[in-house]
C-alpha positions in Angstrom: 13.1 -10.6 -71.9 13.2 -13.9 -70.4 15.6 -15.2 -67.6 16.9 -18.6 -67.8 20.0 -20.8 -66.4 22.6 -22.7 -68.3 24.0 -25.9 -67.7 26.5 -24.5 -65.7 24.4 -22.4 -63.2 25.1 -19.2 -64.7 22.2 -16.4 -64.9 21.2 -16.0 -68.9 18.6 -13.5 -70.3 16.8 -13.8 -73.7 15.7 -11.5 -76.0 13.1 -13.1 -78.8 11.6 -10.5 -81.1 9.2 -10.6 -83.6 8.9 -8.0 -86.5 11.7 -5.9 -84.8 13.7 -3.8 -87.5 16.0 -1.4 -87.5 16.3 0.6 -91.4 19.6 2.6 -92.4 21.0 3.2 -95.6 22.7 -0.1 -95.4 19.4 -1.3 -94.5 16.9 0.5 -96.2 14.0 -2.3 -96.0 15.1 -3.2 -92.0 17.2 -5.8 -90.6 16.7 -7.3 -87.2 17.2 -5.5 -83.7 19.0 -8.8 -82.3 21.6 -8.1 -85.1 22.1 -4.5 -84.4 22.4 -4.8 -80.5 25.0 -8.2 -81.2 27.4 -5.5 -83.8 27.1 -3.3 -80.5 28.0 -5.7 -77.8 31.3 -7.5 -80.0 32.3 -3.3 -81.2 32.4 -2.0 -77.2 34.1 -5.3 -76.1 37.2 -4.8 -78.6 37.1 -1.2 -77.1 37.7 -2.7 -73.9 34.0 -1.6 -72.4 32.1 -4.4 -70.6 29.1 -5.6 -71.8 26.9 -8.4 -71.1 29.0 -12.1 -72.8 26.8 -12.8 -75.5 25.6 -16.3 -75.8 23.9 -16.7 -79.2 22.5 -14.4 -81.8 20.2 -15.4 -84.5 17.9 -14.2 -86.7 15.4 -15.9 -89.4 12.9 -15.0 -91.4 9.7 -16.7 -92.3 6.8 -15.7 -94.9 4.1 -15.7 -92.2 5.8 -13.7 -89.4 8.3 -12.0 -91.0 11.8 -11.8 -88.9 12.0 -13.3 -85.9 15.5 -12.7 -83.9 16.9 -14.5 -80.8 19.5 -12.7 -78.5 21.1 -14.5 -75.3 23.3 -13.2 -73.0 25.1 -13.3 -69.6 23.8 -11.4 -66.1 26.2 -8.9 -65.4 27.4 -11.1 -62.4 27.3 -8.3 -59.1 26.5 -5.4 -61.2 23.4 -3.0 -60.8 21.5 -0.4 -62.2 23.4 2.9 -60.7 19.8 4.7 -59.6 19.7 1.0 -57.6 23.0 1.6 -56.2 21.7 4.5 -55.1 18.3 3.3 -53.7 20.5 0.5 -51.7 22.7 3.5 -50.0 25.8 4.5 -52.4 27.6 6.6 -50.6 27.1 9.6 -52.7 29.8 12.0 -51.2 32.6 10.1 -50.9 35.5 9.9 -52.8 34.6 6.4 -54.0 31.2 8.1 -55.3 33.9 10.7 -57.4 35.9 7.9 -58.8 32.7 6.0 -59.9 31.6 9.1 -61.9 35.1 10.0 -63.6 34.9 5.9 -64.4 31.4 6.3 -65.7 32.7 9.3 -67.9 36.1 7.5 -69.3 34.1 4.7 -70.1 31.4 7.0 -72.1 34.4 8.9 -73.9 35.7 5.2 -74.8 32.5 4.4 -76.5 32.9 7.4 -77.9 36.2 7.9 -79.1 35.7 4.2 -81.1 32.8 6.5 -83.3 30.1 4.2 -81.3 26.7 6.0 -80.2 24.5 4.2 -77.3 21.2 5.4 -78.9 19.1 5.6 -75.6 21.4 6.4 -73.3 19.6 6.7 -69.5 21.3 6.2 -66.1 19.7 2.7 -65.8 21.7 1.3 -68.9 24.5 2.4 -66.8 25.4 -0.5 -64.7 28.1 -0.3 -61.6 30.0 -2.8 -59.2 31.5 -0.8 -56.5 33.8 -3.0 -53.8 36.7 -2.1 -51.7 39.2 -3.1 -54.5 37.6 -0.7 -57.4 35.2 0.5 -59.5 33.5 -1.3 -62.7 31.0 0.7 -65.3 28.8 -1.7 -67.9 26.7 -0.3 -70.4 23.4 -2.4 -71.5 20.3 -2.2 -73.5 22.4 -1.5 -76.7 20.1 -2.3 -79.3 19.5 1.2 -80.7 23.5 2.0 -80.4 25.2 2.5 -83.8 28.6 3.4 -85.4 28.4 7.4 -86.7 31.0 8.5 -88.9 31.8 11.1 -86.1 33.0 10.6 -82.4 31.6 13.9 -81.6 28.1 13.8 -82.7 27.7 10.5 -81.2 29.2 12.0 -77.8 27.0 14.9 -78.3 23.6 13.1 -78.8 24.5 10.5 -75.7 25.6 13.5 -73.1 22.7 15.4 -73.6 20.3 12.4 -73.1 22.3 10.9 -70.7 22.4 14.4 -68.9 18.8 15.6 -69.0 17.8 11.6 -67.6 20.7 11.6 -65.2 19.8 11.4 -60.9 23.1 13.7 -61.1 23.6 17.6 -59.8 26.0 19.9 -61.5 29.0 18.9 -58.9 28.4 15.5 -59.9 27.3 16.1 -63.6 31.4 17.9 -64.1 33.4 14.7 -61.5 31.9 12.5 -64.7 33.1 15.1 -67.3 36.4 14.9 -65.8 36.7 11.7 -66.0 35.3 11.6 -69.8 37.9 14.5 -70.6 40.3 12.5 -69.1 40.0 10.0 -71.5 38.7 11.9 -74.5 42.0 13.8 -74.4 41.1 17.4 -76.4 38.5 20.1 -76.0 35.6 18.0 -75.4 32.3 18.1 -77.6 30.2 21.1 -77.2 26.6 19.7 -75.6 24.3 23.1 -75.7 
């Protein structure tokens, strides 16, 4: 990952792989990661969940390396990691602190209900600008997230990683169900 500017002043990162391939069915002899995390980022953007503006996505291949792939995208502009949020003094016991973790779980169950696993789901992919006007939840590092032909075993897979990697107790653990049964809208996936 390298950092870099653009014309405009605006905080870019880069992604160059070598040799990085994904294999499905579709794919059965691999296709680039940079291609898999740019379906991702353009599939939770139509869903309405933010994600890093991507800048360019390419990917080549050549006889003597194989595929090489190029990703580029915007800095999450005031966001951060939420354990760093933490670290820096979130209040944790507010009510702004509940209403961050029912926003954290509606935009999970958004992912979710538009059949789209994360893949590697840990609490620093899940990014957070708290100010006195609101709440925003991001979601980064997609490049193992897929489409599954079922909502709920792509909500199952991501809530039980995202639960046994989580900083959160079991108070905090059911404010973000709430807020992803909110959204989910039916008896909610079964996660033992």
């Amino acid at each position: 990952m390298q950092r870099l500017h653009s014309a405009e002043g605006h905080l870019l990162y880069a992604k160059r792989q070598v040799g990085h391939l994904c294999r499905s069915l579709a794919h059965p002899f691999g296709r680039p990661t940079v291609l898999r995390e740019r379906d991702a980022l353009d599939g939770l953007s139509r869903l309405g969940i933010r994600v890093p503006r991507l800048i360019y996505c390419g990917a080549s291949y050549q006889a003597e390396e194989g595929w090489r792939g190029l990703l580029v995208s915007e800095a999450l502009e005031g966001f951060s990691d939420i354990e760093s949020w933490y670290a820096a003094g979130g209040d944790r016991g507010g009510e702004q602190h509940a209403v961050l973790l029912q926003q954290i779980g509606a935009t999970l169950a958004r992912m979710h209900l538009g059949r789209w696993q994360h893949g590697c789901l840990y609490a620093k992919h899940v990014f957070v600008k708290v100010t006195p006007e609101g709440v925003e939840v991001a979601l980064l590092d997609l490049e193992k997230s897929r489409r599954r032909f079922s909502r709920k075993r792509a909500a199952q897979h991501d809530l039980r990683q995202l639960r046994r990697h989580s900083p959160w107790g079991e108070g905090e653990w059911q404010q973000l169900l709430q807020g992803y049964a909110l959204q989910w809208g039916g008896e909610l996936p079964q996660l033992g």
